[in-house]
C-alpha positions in Angstrom: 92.7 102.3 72.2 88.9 102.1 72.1 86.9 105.2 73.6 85.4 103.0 76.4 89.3 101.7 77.5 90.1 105.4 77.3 87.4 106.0 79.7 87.9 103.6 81.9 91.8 104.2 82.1 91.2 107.8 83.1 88.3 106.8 85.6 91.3 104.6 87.5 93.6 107.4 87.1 90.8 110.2 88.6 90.3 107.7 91.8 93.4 106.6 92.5 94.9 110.5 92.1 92.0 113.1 91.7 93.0 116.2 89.7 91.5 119.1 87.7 87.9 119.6 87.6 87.3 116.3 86.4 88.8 115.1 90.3 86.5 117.5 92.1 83.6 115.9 90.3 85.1 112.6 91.4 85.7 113.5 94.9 82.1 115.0 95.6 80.4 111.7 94.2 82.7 109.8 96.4 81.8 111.7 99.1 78.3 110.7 98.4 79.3 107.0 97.6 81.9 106.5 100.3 79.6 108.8 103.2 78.2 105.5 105.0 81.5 103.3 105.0 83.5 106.0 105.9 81.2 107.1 108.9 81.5 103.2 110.0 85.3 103.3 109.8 85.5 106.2 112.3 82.7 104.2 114.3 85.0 101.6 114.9 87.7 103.4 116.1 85.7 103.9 119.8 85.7 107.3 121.9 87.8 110.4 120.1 86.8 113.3 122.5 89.5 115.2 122.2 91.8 113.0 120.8 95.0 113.1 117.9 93.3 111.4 114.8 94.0 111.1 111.0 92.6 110.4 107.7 95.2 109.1 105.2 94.1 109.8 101.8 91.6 111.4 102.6 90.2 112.5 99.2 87.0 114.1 99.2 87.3 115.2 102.7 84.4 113.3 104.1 86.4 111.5 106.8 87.7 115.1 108.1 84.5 116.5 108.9 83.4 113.5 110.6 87.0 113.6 112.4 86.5 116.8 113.4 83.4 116.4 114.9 84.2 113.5 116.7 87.4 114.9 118.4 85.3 118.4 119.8 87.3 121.1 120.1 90.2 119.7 122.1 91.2 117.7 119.8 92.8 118.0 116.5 92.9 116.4 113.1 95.4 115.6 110.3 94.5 114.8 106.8 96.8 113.0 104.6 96.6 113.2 100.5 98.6 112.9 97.3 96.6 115.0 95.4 97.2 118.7 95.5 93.4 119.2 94.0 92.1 117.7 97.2 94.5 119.7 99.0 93.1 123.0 97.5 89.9 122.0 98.5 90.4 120.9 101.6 92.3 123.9 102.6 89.2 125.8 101.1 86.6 123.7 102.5 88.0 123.8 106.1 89.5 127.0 106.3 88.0 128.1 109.6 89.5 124.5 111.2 93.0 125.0 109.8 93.1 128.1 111.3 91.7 127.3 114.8 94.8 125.0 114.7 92.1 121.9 114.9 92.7 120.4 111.3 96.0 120.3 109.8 96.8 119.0 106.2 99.7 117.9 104.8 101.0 117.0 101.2 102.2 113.5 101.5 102.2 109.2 101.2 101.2 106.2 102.4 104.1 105.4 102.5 106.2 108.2 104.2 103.8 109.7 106.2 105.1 113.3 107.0 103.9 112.7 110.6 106.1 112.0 114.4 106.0 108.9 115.9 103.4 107.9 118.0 101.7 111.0 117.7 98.6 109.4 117.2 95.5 107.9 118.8 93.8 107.2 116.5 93.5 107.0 112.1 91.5 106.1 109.2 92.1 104.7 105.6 89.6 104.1 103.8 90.0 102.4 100.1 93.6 103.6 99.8 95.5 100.5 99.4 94.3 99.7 96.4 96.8 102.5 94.2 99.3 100.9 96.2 102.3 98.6 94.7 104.2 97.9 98.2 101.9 97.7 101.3 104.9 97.0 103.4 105.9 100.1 104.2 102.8 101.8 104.3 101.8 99.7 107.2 104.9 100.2 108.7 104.5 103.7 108.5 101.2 103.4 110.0 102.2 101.4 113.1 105.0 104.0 113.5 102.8 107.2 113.5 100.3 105.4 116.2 100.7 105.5 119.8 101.0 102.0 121.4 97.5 102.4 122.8 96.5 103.7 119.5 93.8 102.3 116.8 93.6 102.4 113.0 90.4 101.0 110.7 92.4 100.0 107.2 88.7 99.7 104.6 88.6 98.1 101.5 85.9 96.6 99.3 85.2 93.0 99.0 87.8 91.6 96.8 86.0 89.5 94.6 83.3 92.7 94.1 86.4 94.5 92.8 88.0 92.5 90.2 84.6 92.7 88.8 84.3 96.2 88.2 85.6 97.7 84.7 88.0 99.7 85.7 90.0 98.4 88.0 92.1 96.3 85.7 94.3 99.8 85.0 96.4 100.1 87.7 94.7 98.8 90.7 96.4 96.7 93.3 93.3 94.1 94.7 94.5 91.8 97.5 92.7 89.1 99.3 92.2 90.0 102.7 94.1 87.2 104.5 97.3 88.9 102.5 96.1 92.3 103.7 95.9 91.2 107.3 99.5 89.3 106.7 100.7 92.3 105.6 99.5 94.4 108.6 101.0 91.5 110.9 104.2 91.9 109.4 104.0 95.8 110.3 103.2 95.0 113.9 99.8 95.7 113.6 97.4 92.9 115.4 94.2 92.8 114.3 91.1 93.4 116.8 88.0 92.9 114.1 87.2 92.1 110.9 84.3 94.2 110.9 81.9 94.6 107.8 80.7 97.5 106.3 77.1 97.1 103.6 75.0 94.4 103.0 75.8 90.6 101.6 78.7 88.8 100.4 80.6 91.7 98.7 80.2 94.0 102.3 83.3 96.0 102.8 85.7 95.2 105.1 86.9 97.2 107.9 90.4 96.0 109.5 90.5 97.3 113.2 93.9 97.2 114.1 96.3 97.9 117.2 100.2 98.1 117.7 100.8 94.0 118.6 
């Protein structure tokens, strides 16, 4: 194995599950990267004042403090992640909102969301799918955890942009978007907009969707 697929295999690895000190230096540049897309994600979903919302895999943390501003102090927020790194930082970052009750994290999946039915108005996840071999049932997870009212904004980079980036050949799932939306269908989840997210051809793509 060369040094540069050595590299790249662990880059994958740090995105897809950040861990160590080497994830923390991940998750702040994403934070940086991912700021603007993110922001336009939570845009979409509409009015949040005071409202149940949650970011699923939420990594960095950058959707929760725009979350948490959005939903004012009536609301409440619940992050989502694999990674126990992101976790611990989280938990450190936000301290005063976990303990205000406003912001509560938990250690789970995609795909078996540790959250109640329709407990939701309202979620994010953004550039998740990707570490994702079965979207099936975390769309189905995701139509169950929102209320029938609710809204969810599933983002994820152009396609084509994707499969030209070194990395993701270890371990990344990249899906057309018609398949994505299929997928989403299948769950019960209708889709409102296809709404983009950058400049040009390889714009993001923001998947506002709605219990069908």
């Amino acid at each position: 194995m060369t040094l540069r697929t050595r590299f790249m295999k662990g880059l994958a690895g740090q995105l897809g599950h950040p861990r160590g000190p080497l994830g923390r230096v991940v998750a702040a540049r994403l934070n940086r990267r991912n700021r603007s897309k993110v922001t336009a994600a939570i845009d979409a979903l509409g009015e949040l004042d005071a409202a149940a919302v949650a970011d699923l895999g939420f990594g960095g943390g950058v959707g929760l403090e725009v979350l948490l501003e959005r939903v004012g102090t009536a609301g409440h927020v619940h992050g989502v992640e694999l990674s126990q790194t992101m976790l611990s930082r989280a938990q450190r970052r936000f301290r005063n909102e976990v303990s205000e009750g406003r912001l509560y994290l938990h250690a789970g999946t995609l795909a078996r969301l540790p959250l109640a039915d329709d407990s939701l108005e309202a979620a994010i996840t953004v550039n998740t799918i990707y570490f994702l071999p079965e979207l099936d049932a975390a769309f189905a997870e995701l139509a169950r955890c929102l209320k029938s009212s609710g809204r969810a904004v599933v983002g994820i980079a152009d396609p084509d942009m994707m499969t030209k980036l070194p990395f993701t050949e270890y371990g990344f799932h990249i899906r057309p978007v018609a398949e994505v939306v299929a997928t989403l269908s299948r769950a019960g989840l209708a889709l409102l907009e296809d709404r983009r997210a950058g400049e040009g051809d390889e714009a993001g793509h923001l998947l506002v969707v709605t219990p069908a």
